[in-house]
Structure formats: C-alpha cells, structure tokens
C-alpha positions in Angstrom: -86.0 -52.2 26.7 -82.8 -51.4 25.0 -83.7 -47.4 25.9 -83.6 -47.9 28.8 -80.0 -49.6 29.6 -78.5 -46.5 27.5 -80.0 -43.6 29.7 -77.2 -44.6 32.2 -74.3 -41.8 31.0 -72.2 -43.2 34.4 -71.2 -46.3 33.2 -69.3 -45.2 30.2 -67.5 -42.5 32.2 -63.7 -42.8 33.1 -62.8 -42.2 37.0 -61.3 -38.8 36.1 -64.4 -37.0 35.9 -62.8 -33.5 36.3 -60.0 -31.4 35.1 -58.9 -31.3 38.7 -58.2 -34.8 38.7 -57.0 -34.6 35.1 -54.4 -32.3 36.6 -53.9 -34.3 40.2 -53.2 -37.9 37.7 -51.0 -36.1 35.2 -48.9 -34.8 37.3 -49.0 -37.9 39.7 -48.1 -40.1 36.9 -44.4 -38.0 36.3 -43.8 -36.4 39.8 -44.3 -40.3 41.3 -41.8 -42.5 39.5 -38.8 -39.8 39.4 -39.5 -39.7 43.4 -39.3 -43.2 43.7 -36.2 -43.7 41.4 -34.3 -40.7 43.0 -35.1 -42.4 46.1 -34.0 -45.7 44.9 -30.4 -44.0 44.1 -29.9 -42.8 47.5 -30.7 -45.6 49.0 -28.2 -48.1 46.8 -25.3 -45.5 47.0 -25.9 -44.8 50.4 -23.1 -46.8 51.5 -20.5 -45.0 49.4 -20.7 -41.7 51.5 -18.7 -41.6 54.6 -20.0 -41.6 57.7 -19.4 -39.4 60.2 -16.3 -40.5 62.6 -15.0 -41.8 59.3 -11.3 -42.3 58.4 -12.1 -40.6 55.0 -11.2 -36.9 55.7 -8.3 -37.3 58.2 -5.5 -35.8 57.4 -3.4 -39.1 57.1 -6.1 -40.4 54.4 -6.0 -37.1 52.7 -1.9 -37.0 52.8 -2.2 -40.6 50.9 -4.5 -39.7 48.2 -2.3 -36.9 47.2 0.9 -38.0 47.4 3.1 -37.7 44.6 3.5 -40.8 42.4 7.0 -40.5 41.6 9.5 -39.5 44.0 13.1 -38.8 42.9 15.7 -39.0 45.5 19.4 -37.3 45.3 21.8 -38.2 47.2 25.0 -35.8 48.7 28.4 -37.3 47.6 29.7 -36.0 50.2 27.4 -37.7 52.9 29.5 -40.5 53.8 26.9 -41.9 56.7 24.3 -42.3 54.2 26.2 -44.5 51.5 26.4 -48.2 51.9 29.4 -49.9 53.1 31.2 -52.3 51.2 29.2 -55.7 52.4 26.1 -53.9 51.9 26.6 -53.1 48.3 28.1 -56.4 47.7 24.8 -58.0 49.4 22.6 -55.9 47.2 24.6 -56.2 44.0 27.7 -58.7 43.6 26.3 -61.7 45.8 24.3 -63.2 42.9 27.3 -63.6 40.6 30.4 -63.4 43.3 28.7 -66.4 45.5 28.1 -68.9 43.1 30.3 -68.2 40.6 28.4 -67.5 38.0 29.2 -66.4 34.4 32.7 -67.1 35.2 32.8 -64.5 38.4 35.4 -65.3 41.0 33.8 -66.5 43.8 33.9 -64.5 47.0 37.2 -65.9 49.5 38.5 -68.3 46.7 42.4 -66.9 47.1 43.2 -68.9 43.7 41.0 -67.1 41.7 41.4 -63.7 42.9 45.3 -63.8 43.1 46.3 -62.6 39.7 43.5 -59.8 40.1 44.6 -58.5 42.9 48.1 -58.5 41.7 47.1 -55.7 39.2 46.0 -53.6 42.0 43.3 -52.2 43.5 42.8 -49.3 40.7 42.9 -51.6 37.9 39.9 -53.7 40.0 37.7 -50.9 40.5 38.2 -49.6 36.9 36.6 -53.4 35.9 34.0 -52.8 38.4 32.9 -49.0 37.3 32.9 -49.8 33.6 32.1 -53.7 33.4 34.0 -56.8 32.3 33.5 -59.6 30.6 29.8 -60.9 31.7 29.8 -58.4 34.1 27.8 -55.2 33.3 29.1 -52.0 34.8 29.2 -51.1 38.6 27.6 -54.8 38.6 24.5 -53.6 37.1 23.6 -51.8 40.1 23.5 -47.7 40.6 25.8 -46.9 43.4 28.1 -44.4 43.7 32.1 -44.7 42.6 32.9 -44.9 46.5 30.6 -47.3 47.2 31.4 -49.7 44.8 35.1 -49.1 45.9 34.3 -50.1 49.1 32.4 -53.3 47.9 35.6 -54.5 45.8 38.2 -53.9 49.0 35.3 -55.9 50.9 35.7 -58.9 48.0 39.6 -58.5 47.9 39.9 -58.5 51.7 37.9 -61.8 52.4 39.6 -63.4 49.1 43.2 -63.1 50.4 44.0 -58.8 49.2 45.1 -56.8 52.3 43.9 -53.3 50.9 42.8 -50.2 52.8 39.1 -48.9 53.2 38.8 -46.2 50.7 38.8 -42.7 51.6 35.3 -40.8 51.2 35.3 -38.3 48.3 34.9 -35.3 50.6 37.8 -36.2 52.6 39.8 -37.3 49.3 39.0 -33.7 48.1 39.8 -32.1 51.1 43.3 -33.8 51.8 44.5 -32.7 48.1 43.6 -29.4 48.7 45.2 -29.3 52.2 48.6 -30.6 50.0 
C-alpha cells in the first residue's frame, strides 16, 4: 500500500511547472512592487504639481520668487520733494525723547526749557543734533540727511518759542553761493 501513495509525482510539484512560468513569476515578483510604489509616489505628490489655470507660473508669482533680497536705496541730495519735512523727521525720530522728556530731553513747546538753547542759535542747535549730546545719540539715532534734521530742529524751536526760518535745501544753498 505504501507503493502506491508514492507513484503520484503531482503532489510534490510546485505550481511553477515550467521555465516559462519561472520566467513570468521572476520577473512578476520585481516589475510588480516598483509599479505599485512608483505609483504610490505619484499619487501622494500629486497635489504638489500645479494645475493648470494655476497662479504658479504667472509672471507676478514668478517676479516674487526672484526678487532680490536686499534692496539698497540712494537717495539724491538734491531732491528736495523726496526728503521729509521737519514734523516728519521729528515724528519718526525725536518724538520718543522730545514728548516725554526723557533722558533729560527738552520737551517739545516748553518755552523754559528751550530758551537758553535757542539763545545759542540755530547753528550751535543743529551742530548738537548732527553729532549728539548728552543722552542723545547723533542725528537722534536716526539716518536722515543734514537738511532734514535741520528742518526737524527749526520745527522743535518754532513750536517751543524760537522764530527761525525753514532751512534752505542744499541745491539751492549751493546754487545761491555760486550765483554770489
């Protein structure tokens, strides 16, 4: 009896029973999961791509993305429309210390405390203000140009009791020596 349950050769056979199907699994077995993964990729980072319609590639999207990071800016001394006026530099600059009164600043309109410095003149003010006194670093910390700064210390003279003139612009300054 035991002869004749090992006559049966199918039973100990594999399902590949050919070199065809050797071939057919083999290259199943590689060619299946890189399909499937390279498919899985497309599908995760399909939402990356841009559509089409898109904002993406306009040419205000482009113009942002390569904009320069640093841009330096020069400004004409001779431009007078373009430079602040004297309450706009003193806005930007002075209010934080001229307001209050801090670190010993004379406050802006308090005739008493500007008195004596306007009694030394208005040259003698600005050279304070371009190169910084006591507390106060020079042009008030700030980067303006001589005129404007000029213009913010006859603005703080003027409302604390000085009678000064607005300053001349530097092209016109220039030109009037020259016309002398």
């Amino acid at each position: 009896m035991s002869d004749a349950a090992h006559t049966d050769n199918d039973s100990h056979e594999g399902p590949i029973r050919t070199p065809k199907q050797l071939v057919v699994t083999v290259v199943a077995a590689f060619v299946l999961p890189v399909v499937i993964i390279i498919m899985l990729i497309n599908f995760v980072a399909s939402d990356t791509k841009p559509a089409a319609g898109s904002e993406g590639l306009s040419a205000e999207a482009v113009a942002r993305r390569i904009a320069p990071v640093g841009v330096s800016e020069f400004k004409d001394p001779g431009d007078v429309k373009s430079m602040k006026t004297g309450e706009q530099v003193f806005q930007a600059q002075c209010a934080a210390c001229h307001n209050t009164g801090a670190a010993g600043a004379p406050k802006l309109g308090d005739e008493a405390a500007w008195s004596a410095r306007i009694k030394t003149g208005l040259d003698a003010l600005l050279g304070s203000s371009l190169k910084g006194k006591g507390n106060m670093p020079p042009q008030g910390g700030g980067d303006h140009s001589d005129f404007e700064i000029a213009r913010a210390v006859v603005f703080m003279a003027n409302k604390s009791g000085a009678k000064f003139d607005e300053p001349k612009p530097p092209a016109a300054a220039a030109s009037a020596a020259a016309a002398k």
